[in-house]
C-alpha positions as a Python dict, from the first residue, in 0.01 Angstrom:
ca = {
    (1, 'X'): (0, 0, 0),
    (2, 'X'): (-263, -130, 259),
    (3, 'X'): (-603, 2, 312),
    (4, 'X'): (-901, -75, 564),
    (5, 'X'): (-1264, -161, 384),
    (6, 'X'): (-1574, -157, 553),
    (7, 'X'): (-1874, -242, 379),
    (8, 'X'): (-2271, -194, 462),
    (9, 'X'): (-2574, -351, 387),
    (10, 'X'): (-2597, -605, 135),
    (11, 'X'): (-2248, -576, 29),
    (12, 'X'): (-2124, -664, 345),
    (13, 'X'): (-2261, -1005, 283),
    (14, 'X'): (-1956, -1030, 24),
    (15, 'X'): (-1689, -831, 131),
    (16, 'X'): (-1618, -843, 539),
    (17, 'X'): (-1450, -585, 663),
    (18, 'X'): (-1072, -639, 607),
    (19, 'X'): (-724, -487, 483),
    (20, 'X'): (-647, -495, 164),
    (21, 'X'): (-307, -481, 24),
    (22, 'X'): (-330, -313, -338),
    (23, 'X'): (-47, -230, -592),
    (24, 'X'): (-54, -105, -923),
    (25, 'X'): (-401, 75, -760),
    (26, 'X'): (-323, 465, -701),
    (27, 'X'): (-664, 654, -698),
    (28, 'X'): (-1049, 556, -644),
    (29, 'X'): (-1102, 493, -970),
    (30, 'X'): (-887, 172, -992),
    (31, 'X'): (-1012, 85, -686),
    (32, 'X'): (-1328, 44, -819),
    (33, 'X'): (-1194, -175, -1105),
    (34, 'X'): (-1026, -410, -878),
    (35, 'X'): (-1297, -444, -587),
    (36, 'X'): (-1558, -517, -873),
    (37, 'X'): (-1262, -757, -1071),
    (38, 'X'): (-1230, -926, -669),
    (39, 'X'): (-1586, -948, -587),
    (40, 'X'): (-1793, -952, -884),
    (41, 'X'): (-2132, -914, -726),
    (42, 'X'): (-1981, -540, -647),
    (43, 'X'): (-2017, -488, -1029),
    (44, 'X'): (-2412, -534, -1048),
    (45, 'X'): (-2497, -315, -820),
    (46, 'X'): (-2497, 85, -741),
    (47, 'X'): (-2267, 164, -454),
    (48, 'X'): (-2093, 472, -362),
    (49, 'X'): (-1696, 511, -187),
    (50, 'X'): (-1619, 708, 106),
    (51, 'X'): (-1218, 788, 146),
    (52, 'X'): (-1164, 887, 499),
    (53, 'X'): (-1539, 956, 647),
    (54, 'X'): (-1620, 1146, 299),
    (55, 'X'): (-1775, 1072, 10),
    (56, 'X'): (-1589, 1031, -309),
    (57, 'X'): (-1719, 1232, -589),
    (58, 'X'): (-1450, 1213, -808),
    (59, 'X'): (-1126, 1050, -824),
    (60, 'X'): (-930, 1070, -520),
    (61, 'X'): (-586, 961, -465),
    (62, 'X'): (-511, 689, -238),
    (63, 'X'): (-233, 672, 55),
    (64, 'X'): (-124, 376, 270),
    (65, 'X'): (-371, 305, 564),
    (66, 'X'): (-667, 547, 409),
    (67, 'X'): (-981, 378, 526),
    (68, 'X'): (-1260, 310, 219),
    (69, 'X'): (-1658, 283, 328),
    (70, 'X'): (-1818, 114, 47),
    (71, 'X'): (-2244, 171, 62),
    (72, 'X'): (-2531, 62, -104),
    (73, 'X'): (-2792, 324, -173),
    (74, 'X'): (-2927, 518, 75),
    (75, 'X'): (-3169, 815, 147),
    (76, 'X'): (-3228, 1041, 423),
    (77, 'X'): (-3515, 1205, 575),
}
């Protein structure tokens, strides 16, 4: 499976946007295990997932070419 990551802010700095090509890596959950296993900076920080243009609250699956938005913190006014 292949999937698009774009990344803002600071963690941009460490992961560029790319495609990744994942297996053994189903839902958002593992994701998260294996971007912070890849790029360990990922793992000290608070980020959130977006799957598709919406955030991920819990676990999502995953599908070939989904696109993943990973974001520092943010607020809005």
């Amino acid at each position: 499976m292949e999937i698009e990551v774009i990344s803002f802010g600071k963690i941009a700095e460490f992961i560029p946007q790319q495609k990744i090509s994942l297996s053994n890596v189903s839902n958002t959950d593992e994701l998260k295990v294996y971007l912070e296993k890849d790029f360990p900076a990922l793992a000290g920080i608070k980020y959130k997932l977006a799957l598709n243009k919406n955030i991920v609250q819990s676990t999502l699956n995953l599908n070939n070419n989904d696109v993943i938005a990973i974001m520092p913190p943010f607020s809005g006014g």
